[in-house]
C-alpha positions as a printed Julia matrix, in Angstrom:
67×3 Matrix{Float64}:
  1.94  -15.16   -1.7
  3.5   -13.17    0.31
  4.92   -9.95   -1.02
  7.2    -8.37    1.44
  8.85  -11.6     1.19
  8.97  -11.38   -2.69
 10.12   -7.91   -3.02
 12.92   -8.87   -0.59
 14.14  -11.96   -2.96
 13.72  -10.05   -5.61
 16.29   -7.17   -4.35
 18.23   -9.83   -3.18
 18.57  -11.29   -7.23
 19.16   -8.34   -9.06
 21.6    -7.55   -6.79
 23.57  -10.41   -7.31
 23.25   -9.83  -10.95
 24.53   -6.24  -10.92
 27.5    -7.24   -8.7
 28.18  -10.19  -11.37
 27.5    -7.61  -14.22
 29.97   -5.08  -12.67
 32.85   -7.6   -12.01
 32.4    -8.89  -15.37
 31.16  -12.37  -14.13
 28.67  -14.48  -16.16
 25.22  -14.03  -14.97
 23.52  -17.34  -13.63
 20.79  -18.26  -16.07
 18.8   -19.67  -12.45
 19.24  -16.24  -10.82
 17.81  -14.39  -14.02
 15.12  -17.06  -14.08
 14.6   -17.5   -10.34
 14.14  -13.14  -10.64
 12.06  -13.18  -13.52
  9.3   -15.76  -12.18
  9.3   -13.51   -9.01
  8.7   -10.53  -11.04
  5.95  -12.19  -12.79
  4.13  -13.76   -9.58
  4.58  -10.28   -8.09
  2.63   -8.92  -10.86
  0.0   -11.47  -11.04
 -0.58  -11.07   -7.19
 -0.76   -6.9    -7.18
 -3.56   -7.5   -10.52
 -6.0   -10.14   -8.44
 -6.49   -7.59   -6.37
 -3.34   -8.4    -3.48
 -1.98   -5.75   -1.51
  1.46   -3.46   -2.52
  4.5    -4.93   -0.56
  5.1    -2.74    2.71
  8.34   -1.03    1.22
  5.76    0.59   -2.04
  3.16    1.91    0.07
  3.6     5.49   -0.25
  2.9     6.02    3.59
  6.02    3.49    4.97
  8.15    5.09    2.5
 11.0     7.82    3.99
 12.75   10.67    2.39
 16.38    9.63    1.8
 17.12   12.84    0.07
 15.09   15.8     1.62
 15.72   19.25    1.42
């Protein structure tokens, strides 16, 4: 498993679905499938006791809207 990777794919998804969702397209019953199962194997990885993706550790993260 590799979880930066997973993250990334799952972005990738649920962006397609929002741009479907916005432009009144039907959503892709493989993309909402394909995203779910990522969520899922995400989740099982973080509870065995795998690492956060890069982009979630609190330490890579930047401000985008400091003061």
């Amino acid at each position: 498993m590799d979880p930066d990777a997973t993250v990334v794919d799952i972005l990738r998804i649920a962006a397609k679905i929002e741009f479907r969702k916005e432009n009144n397209l039907r959503l892709s019953t493989e993309e909402c499938t394909e995203l779910a199962q990522k969520i899922i194997d995400l989740d099982n990885w973080i509870r065995s006791s795998g690492f956060l993706p890069k982009c979630w550790n609190i330490k890579n993260r930047k401000r985008k809207n400091s003061v």
